[in-house]
N, CA, C and O atoms as a printed pandas DataFrame, in Angstrom:
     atom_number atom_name residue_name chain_id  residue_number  x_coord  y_coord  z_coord
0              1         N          UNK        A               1  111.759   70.861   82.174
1              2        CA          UNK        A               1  112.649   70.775   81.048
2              3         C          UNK        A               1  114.075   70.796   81.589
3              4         O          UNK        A               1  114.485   71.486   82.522
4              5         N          UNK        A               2  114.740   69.956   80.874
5              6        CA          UNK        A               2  116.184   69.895   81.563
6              7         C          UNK        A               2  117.153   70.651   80.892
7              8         O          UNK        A               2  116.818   70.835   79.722
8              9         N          UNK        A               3  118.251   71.171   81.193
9             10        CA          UNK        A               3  119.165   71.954   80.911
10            11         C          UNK        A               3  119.990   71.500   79.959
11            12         O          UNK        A               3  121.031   71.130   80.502
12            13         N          UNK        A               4  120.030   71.331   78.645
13            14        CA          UNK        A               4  121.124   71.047   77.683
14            15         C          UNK        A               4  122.183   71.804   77.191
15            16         O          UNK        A               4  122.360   72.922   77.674
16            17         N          UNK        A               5  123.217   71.223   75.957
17            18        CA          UNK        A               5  123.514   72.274   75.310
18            19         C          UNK        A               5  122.700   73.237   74.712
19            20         O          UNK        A               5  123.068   74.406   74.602
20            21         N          UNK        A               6  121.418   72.754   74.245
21            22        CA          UNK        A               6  119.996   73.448   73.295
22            23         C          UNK        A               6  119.451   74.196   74.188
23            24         O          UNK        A               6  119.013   75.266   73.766
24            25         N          UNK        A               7  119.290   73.896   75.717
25            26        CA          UNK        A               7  118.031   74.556   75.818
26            27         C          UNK        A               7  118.584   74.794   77.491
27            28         O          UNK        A               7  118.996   73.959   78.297
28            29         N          UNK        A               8  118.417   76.158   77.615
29            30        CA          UNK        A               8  118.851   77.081   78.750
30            31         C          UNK        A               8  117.775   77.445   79.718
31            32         O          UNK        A               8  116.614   77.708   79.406
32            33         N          UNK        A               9  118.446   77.429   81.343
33            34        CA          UNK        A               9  117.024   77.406   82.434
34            35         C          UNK        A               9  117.666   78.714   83.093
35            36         O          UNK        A               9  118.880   78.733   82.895
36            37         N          UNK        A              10  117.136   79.958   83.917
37            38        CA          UNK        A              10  117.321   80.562   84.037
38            39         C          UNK        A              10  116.697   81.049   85.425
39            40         O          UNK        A              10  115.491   81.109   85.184
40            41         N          UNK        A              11  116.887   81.408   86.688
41            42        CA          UNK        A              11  116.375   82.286   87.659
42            43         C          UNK        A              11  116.883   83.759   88.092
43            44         O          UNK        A              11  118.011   84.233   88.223
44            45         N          UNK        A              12  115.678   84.247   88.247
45            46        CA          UNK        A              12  116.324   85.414   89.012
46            47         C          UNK        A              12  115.227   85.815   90.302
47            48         O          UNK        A              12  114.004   85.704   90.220
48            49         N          UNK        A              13  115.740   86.146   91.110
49            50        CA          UNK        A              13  115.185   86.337   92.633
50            51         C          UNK        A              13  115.555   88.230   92.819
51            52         O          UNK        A              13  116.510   88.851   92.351
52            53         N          UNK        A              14  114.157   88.852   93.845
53            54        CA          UNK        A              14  114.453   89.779   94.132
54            55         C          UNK        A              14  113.578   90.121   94.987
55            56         O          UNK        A              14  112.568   90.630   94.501
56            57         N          UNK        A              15  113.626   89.982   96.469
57            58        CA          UNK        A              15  112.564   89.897   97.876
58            59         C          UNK        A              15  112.191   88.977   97.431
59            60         O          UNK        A              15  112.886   88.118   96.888
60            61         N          UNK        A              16  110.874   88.963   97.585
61            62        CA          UNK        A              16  110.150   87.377   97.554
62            63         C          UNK        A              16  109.646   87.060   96.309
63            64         O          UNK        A              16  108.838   86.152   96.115
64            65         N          UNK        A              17  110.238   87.999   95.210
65            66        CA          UNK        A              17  109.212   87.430   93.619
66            67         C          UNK        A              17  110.528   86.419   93.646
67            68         O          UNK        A              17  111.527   86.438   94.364
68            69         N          UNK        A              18  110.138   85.555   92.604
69            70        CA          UNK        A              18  111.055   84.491   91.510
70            71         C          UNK        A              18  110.288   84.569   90.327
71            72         O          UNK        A              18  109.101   84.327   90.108
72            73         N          UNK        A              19  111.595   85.119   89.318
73            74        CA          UNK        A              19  110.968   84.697   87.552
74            75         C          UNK        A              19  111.792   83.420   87.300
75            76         O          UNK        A              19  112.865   83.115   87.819
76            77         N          UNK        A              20  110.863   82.546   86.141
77            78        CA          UNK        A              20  111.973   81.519   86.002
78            79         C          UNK        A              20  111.680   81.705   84.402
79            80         O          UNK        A              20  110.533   81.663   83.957
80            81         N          UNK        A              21  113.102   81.964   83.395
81            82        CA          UNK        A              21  113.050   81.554   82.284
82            83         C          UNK        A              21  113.465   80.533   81.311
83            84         O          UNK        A              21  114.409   79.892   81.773
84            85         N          UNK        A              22  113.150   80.179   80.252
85            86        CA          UNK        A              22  113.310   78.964   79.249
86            87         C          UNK        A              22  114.009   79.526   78.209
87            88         O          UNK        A              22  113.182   80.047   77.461
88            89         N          UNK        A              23  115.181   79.685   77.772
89            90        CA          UNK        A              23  115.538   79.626   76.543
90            91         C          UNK        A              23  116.106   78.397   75.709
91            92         O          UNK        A              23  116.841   77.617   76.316
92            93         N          UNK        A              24  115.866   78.192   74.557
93            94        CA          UNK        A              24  115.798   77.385   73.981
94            95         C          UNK        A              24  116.040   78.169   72.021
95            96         O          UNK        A              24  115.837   79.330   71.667
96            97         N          UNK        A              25  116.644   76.657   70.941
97            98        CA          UNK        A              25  116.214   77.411   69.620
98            99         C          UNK        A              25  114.932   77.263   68.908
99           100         O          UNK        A              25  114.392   76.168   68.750
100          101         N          UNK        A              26  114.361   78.591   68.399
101          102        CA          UNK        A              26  113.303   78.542   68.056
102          103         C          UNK        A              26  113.133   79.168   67.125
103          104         O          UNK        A              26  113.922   79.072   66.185
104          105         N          UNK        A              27  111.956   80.088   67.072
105          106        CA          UNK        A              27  111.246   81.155   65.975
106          107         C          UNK        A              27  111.493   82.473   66.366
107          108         O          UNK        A              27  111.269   83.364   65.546
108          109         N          UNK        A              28  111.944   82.771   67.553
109          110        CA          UNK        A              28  112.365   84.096   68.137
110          111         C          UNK        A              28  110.950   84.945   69.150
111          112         O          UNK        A              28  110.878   86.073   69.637
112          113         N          UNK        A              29  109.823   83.576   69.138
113          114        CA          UNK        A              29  108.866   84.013   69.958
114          115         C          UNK        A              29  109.179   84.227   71.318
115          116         O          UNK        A              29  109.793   83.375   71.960
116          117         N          UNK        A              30  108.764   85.424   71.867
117          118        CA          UNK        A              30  108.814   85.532   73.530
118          119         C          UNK        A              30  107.536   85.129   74.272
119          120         O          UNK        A              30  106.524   85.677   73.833
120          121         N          UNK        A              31  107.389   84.427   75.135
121          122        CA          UNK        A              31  105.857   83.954   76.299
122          123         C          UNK        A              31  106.429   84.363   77.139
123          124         O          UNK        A              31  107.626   84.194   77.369
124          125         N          UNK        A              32  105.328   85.232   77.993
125          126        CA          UNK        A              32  105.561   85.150   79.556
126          127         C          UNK        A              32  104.017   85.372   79.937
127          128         O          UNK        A              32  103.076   85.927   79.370
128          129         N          UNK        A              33  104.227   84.487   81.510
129          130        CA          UNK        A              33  102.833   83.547   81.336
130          131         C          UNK        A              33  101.684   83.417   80.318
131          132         O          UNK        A              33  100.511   83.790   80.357
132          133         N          UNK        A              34  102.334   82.833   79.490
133          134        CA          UNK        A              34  101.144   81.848   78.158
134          135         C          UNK        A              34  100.436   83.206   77.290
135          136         O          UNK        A              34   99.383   83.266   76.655
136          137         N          UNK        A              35  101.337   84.092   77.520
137          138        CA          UNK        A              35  100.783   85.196   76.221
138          139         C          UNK        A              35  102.001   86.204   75.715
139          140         O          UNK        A              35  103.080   86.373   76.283
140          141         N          UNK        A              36  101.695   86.615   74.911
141          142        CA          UNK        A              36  102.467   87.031   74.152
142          143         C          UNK        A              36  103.730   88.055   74.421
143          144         O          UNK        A              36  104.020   87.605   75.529
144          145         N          UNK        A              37  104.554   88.958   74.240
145          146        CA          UNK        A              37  105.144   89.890   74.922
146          147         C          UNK        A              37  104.252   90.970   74.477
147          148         O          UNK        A              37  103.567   91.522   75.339
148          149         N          UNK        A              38  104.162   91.356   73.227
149          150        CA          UNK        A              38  103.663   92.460   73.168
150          151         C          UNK        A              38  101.727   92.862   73.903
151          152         O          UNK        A              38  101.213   93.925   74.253
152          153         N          UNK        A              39  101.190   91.438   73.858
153          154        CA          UNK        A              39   99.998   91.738   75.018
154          155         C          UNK        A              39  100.264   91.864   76.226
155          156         O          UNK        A              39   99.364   92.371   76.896
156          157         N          UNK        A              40  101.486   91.490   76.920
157          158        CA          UNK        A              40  102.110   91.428   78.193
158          159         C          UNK        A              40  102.692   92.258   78.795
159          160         O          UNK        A              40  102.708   92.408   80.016
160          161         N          UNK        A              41  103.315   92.980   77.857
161          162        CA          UNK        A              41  104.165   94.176   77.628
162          163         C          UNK        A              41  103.460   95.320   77.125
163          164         O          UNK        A              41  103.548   95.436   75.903
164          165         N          UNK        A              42  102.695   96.318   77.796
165          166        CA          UNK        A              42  101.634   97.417   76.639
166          167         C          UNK        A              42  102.460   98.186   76.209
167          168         O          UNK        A              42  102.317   98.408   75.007
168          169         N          UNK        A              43  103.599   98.895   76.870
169          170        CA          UNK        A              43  104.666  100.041   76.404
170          171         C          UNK        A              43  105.383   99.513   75.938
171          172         O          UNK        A              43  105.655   98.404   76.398
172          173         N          UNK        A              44  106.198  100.081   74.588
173          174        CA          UNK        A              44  107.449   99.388   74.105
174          175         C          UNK        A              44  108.241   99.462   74.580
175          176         O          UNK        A              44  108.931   98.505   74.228
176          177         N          UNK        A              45  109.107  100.433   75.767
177          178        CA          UNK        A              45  109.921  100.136   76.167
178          179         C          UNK        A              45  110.447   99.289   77.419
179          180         O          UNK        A              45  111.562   99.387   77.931
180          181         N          UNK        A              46  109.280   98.331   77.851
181          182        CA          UNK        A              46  109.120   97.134   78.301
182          183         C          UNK        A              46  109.826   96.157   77.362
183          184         O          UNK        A              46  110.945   95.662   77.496
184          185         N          UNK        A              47  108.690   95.938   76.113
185          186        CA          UNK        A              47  109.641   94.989   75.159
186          187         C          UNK        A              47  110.915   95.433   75.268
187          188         O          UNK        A              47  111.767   94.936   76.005
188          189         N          UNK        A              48  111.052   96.306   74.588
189          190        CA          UNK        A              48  112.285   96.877   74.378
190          191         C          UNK        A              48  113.105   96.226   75.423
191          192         O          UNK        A              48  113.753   95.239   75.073
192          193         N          UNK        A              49  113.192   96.705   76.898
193          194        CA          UNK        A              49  113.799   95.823   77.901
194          195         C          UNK        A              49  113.991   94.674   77.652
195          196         O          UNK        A              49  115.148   94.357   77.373
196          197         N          UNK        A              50  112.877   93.573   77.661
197          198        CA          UNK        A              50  113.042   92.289   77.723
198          199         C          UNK        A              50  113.806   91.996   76.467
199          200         O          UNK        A              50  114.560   91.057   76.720
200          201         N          UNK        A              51  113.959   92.432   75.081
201          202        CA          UNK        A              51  114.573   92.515   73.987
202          203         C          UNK        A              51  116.410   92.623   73.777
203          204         O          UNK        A              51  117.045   92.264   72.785
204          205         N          UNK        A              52  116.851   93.121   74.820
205          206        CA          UNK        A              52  117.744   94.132   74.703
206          207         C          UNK        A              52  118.790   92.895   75.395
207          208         O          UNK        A              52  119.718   92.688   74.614
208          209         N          UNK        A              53  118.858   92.249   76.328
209          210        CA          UNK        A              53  120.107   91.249   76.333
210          211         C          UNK        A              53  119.738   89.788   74.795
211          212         O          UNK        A              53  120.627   88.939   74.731
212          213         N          UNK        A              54  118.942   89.674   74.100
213          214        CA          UNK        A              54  118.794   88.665   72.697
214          215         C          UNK        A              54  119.445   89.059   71.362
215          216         O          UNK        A              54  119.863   88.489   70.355
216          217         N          UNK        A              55  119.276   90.874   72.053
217          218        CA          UNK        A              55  119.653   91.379   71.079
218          219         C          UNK        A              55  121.424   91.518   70.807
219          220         O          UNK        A              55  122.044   91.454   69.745
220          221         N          UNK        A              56  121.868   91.708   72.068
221          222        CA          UNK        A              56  123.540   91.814   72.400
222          223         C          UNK        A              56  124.153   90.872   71.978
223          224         O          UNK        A              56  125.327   90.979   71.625
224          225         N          UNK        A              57  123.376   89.575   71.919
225          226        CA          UNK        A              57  124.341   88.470   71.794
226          227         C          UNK        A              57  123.806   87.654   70.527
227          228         O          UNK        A              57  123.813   86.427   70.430
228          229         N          UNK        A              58  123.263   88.720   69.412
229          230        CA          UNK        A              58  122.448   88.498   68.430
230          231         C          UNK        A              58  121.510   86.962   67.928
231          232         O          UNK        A              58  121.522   86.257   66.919
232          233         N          UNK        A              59  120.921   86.944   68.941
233          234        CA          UNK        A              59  119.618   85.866   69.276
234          235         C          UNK        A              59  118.320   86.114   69.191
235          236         O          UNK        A              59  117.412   85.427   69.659
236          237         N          UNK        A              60  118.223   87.271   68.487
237          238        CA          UNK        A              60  116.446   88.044   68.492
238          239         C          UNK        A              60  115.701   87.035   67.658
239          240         O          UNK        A              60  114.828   86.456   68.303
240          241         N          UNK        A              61  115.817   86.637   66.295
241          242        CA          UNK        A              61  115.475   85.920   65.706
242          243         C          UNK        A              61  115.919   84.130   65.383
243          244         O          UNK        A              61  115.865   83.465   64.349
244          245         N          UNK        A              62  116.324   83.816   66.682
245          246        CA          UNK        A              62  116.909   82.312   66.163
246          247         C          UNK        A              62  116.336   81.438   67.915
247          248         O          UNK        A              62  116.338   80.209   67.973
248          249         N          UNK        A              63  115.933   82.235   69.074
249          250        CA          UNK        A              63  115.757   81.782   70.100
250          251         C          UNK        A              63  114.346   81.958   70.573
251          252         O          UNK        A              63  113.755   83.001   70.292
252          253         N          UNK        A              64  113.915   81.264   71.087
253          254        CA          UNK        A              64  112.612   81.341   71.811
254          255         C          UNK        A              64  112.389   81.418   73.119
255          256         O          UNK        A              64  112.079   80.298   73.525
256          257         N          UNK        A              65  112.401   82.347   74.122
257          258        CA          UNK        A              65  112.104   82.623   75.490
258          259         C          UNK        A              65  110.945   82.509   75.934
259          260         O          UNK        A              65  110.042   83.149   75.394
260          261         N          UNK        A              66  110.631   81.498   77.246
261          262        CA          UNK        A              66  108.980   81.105   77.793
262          263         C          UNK        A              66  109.735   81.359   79.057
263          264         O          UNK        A              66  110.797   80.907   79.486
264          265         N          UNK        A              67  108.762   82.324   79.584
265          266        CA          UNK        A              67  108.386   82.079   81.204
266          267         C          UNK        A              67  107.255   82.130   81.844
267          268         O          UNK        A              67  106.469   83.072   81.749
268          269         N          UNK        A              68  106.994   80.581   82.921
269          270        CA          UNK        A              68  106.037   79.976   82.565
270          271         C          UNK        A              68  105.053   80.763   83.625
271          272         O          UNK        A              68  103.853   80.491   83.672
């Protein structure tokens, strides 16, 4: 997927992992690898984490984050 005004590509590196994320506008669903956050995530304050920069820049409900 290519980088538009719409739709945002994202890395972050730390030793040898790489996450790569997708933001884009959507329904405010989160994927990371092909399931859900909250099956992905068992503690809330995991979500909570991953939640917490969508929320700053008030995008919780208008963006959709996939990482694939």
């Amino acid at each position: 997927m290519a980088a538009t005004q719409q739709n945002h590509y994202g890395t972050g590196r730390r030793k040898t992992a790489t996450a790569r994320v997708y933001l884009k506008p959507g329904s405010g669903r989160i994927t990371v690898n092909e399931r859900s956050l909250d099956e992905f995530f068992g503690r809330e304050t995991g979500r909570m984490i991953v939640r917490q920069p969508l929320e700053a820049v008030k995008l919780v409900n208008s963006s959709t984050l996939r990482s694939p």
